[in-house]
N, CA, C and O of each residue as an XYZ file, in Angstrom:
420
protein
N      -4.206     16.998      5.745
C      -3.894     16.564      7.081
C      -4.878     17.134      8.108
O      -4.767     16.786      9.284
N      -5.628     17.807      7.812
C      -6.997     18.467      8.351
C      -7.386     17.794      9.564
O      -7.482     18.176     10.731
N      -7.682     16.147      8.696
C      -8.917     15.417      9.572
C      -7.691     14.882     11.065
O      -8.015     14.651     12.230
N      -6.394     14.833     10.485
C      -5.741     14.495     11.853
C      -5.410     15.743     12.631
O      -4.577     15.419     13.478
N      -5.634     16.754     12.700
C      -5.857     17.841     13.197
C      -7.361     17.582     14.197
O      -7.486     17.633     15.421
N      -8.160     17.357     13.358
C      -9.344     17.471     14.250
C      -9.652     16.087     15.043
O     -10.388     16.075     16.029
N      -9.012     14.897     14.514
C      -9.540     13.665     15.060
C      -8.388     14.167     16.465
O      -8.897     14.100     17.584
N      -7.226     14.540     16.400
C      -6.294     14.861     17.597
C      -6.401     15.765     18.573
O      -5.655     16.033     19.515
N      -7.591     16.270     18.168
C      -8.135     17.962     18.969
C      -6.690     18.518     19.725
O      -6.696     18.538     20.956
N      -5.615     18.911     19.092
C      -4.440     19.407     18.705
C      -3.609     18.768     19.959
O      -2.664     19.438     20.374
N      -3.944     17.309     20.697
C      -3.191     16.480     21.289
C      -1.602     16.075     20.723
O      -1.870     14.978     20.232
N      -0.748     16.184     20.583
C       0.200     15.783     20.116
C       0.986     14.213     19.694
O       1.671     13.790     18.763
N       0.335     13.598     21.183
C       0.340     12.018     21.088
C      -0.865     11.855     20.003
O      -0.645     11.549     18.832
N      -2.274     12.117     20.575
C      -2.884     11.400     19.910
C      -2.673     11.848     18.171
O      -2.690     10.872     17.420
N      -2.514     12.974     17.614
C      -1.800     13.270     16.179
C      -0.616     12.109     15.918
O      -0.705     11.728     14.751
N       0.283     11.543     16.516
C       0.845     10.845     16.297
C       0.568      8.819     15.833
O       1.009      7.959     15.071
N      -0.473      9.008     16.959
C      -1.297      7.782     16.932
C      -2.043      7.755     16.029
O      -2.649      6.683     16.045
N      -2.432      8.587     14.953
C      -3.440      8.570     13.923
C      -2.219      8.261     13.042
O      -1.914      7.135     12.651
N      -1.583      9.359     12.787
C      -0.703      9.298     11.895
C       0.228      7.384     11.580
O       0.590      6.718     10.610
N       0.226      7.251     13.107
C       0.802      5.742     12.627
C      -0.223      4.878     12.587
O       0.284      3.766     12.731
N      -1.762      4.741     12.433
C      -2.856      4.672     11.655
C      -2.880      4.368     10.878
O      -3.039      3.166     10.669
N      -2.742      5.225      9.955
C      -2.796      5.453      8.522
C      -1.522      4.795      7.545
O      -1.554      4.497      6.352
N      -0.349      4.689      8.577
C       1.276      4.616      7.855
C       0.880      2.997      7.997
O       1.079      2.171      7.106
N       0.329      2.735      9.190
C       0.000      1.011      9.098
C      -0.505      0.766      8.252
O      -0.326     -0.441      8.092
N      -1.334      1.293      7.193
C      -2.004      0.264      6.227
C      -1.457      0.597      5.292
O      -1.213     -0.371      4.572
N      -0.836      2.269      4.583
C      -0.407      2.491      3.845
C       1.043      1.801      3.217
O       1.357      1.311      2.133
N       1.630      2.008      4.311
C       3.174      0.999      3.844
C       3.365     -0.377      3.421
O       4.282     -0.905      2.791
N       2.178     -0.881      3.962
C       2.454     -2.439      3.025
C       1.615     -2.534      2.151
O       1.350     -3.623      1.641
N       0.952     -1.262      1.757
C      -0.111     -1.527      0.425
C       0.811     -1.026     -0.208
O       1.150     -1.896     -1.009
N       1.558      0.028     -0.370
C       2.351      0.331     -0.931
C       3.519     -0.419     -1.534
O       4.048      0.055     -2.540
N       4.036     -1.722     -0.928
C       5.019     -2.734     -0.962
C       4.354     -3.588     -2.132
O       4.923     -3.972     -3.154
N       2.895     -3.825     -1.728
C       2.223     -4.213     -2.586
C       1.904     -4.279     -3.902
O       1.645     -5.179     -4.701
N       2.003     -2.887     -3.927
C       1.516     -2.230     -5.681
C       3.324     -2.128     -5.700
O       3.219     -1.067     -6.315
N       4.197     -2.227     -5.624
C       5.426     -2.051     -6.275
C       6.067     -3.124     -6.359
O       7.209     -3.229     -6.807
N       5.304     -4.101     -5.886
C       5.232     -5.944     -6.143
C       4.308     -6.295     -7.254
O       4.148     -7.403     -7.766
N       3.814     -5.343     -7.497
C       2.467     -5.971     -8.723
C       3.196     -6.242    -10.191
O       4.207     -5.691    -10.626
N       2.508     -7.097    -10.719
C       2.931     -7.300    -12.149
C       2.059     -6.430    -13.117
O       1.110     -7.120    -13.488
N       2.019     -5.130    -13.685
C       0.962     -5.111    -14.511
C       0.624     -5.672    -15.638
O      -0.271     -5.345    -16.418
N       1.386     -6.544    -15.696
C       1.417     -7.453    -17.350
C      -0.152     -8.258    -17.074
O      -1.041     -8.517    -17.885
N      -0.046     -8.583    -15.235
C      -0.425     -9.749    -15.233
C      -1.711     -9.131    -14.053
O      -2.899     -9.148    -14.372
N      -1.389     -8.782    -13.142
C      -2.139     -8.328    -11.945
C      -2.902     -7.101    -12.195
O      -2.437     -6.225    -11.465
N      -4.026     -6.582    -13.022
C      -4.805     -5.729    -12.940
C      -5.837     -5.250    -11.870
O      -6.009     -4.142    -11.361
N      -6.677     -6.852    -11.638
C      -7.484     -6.661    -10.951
C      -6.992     -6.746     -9.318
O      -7.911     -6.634     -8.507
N      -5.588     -6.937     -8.759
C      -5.161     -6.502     -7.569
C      -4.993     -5.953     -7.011
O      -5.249     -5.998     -5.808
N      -4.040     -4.481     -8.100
C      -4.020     -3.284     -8.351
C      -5.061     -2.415     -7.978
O      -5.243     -1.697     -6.995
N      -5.802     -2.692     -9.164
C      -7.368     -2.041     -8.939
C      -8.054     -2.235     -7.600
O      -8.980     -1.452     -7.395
N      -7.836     -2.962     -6.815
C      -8.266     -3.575     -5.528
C      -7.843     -2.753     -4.414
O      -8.546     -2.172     -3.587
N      -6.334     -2.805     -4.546
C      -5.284     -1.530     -3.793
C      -5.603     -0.389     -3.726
O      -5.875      0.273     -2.725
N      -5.584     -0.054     -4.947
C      -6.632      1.431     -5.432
C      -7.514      1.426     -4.530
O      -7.298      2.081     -3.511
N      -8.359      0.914     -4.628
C      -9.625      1.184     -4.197
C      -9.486      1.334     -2.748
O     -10.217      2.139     -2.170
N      -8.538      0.573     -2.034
C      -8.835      0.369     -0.687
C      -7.990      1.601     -0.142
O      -8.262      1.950      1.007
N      -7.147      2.200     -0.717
C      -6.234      3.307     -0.204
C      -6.617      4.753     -0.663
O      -6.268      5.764     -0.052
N      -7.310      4.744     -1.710
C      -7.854      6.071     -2.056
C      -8.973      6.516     -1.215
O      -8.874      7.732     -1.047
N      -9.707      6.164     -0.788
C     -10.727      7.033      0.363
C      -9.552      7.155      1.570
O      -9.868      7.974      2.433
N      -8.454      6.589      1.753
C      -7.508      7.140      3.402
C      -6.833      7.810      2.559
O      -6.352      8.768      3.164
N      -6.522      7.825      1.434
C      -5.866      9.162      1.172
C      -6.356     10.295      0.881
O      -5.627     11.284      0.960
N      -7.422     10.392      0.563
C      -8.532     11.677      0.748
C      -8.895     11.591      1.721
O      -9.984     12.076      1.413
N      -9.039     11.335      3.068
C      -9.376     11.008      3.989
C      -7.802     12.251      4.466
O      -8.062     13.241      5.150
N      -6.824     12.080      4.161
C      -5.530     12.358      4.962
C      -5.351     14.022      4.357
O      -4.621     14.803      4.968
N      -6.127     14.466      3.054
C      -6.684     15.704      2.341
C      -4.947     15.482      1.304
O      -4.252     16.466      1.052
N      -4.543     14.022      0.850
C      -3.487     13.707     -0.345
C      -4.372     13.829     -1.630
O      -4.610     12.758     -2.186
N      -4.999     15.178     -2.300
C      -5.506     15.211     -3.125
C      -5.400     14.771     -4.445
O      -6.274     14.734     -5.311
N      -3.936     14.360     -4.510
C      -3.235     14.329     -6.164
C      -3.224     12.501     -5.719
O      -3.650     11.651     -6.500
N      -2.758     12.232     -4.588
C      -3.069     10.749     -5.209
C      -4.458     10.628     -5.155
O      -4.771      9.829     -6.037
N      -5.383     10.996     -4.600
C      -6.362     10.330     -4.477
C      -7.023     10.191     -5.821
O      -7.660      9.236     -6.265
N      -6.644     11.717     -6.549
C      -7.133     11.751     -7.795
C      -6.464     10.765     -8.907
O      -7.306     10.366     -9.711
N      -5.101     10.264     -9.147
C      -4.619      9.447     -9.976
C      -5.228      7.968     -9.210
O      -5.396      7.035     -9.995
N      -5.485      7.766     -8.083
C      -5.761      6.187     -7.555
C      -6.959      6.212     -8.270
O      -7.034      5.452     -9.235
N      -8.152      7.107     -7.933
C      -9.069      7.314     -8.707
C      -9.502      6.531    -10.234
O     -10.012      5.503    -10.679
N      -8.814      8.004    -10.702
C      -8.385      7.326    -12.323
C      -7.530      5.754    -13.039
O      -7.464      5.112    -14.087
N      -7.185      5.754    -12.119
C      -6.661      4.512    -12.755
C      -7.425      3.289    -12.220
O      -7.495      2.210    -12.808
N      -7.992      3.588    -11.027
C      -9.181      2.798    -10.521
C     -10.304      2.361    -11.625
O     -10.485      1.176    -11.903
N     -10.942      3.281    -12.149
C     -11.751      3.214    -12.791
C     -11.541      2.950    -14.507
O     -12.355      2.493    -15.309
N     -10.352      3.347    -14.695
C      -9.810      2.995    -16.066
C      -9.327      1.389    -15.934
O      -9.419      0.695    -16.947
N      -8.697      0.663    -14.417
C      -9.319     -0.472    -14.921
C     -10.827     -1.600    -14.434
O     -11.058     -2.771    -14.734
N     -11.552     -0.681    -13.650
C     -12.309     -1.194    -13.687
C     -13.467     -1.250    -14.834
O     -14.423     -2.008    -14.670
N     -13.343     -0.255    -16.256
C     -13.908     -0.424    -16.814
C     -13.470     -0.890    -18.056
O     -13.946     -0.520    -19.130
N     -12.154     -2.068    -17.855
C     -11.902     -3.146    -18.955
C      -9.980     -2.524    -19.084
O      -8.968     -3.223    -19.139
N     -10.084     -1.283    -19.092
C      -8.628     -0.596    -19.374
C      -7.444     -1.744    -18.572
O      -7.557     -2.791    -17.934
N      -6.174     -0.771    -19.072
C      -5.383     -1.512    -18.370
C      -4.421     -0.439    -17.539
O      -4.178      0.557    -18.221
N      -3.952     -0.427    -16.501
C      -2.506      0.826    -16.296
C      -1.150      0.212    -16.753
O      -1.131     -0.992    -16.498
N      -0.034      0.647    -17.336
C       1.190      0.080    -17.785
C       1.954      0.723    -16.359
O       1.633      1.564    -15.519
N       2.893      0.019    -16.538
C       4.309      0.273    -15.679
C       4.498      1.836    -15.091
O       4.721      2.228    -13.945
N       4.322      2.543    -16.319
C       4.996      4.201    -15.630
C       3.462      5.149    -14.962
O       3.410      6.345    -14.674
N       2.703      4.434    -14.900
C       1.649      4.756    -14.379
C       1.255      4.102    -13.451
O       0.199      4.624    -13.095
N       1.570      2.904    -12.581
C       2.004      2.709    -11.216
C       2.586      2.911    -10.740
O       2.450      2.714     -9.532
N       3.824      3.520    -11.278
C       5.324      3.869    -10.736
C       4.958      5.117    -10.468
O       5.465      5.428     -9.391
N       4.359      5.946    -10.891
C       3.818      7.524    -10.715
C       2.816      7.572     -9.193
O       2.869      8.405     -8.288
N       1.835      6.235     -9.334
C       1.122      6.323     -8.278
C       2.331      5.717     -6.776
O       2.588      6.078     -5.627
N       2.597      5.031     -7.380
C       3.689      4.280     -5.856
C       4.686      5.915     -5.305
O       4.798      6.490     -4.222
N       5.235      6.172     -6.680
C       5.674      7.779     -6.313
C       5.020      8.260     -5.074
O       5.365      8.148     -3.897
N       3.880      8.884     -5.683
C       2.868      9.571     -4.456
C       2.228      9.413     -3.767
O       1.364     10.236     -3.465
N       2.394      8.114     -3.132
C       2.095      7.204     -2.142
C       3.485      7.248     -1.201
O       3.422      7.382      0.021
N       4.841      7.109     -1.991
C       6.247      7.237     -0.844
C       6.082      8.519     -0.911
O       6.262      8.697      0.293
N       5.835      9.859     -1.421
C       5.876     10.915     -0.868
C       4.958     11.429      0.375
O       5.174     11.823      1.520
N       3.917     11.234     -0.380
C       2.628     11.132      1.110
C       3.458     10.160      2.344
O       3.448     10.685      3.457
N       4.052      9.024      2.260
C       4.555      8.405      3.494
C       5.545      9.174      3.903
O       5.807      8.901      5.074
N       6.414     10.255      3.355
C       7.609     10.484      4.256
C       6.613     11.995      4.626
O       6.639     12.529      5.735
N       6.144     12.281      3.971
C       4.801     13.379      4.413
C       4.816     13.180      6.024
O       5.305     13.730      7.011
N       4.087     12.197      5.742
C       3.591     11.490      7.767
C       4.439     11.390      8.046
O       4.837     12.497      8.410
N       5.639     10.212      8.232
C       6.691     10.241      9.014
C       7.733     11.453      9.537
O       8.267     11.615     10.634
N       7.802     12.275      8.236
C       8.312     13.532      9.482
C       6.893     14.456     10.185
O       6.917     15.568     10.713
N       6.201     13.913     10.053
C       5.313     14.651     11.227
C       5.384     13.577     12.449
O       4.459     13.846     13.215
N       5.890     12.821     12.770
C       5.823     11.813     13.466
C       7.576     12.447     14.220
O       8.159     12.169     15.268
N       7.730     12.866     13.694
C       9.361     13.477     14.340
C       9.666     14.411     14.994
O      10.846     14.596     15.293
């Protein structure tokens, strides 16, 4: 949560305004990947991934960034992720969101 520390130069509104930033793109990507089929939707997934893991290292969410990562690249290089391994990432994606939202309180 570093960089909203410093992008807020310890403003309180503006910490808040970042924070709902970030919850804007995160929450319906998140809706997203827990809408995905992995039977069927790999390369969407992988897409999601990609687009949410630099704001979540970006937000210093080290553990997702590192599983978005990995599974990023496991299917971008032919792999596949099953069920309990999106469900793990969607996990720490709603934890990181209630993360922000009680800082928003």
């Amino acid at each position: 949560m570093e960089i909203i520390e410093r992008l807020s130069a310890g403003d309180p509104e503006k910490k808040k305004y970042y924070i709902r930033l970030f919850l804007d793109t995160l929450e319906p990507e998140l809706e997203n990947l827990k809408g995905a089929d992995v039977a069927a939707e790999q390369e969407p997934i992988r897409a999601i991934m990609h687009k949410l893991k630099s704001q979540v290292q970006t937000i210093g969410a080290k553990d997702a960034h590192a599983n978005m990562a990995k599974h990023e690249q496991h299917i971008k290089s032919g792999g596949r992720i099953d069920q309990a391994e999106l469900d793990e990432t969607c996990q720490l994606l709603s934890d990181l969101i209630e993360n922000l939202q009680e800082l928003l309180k």
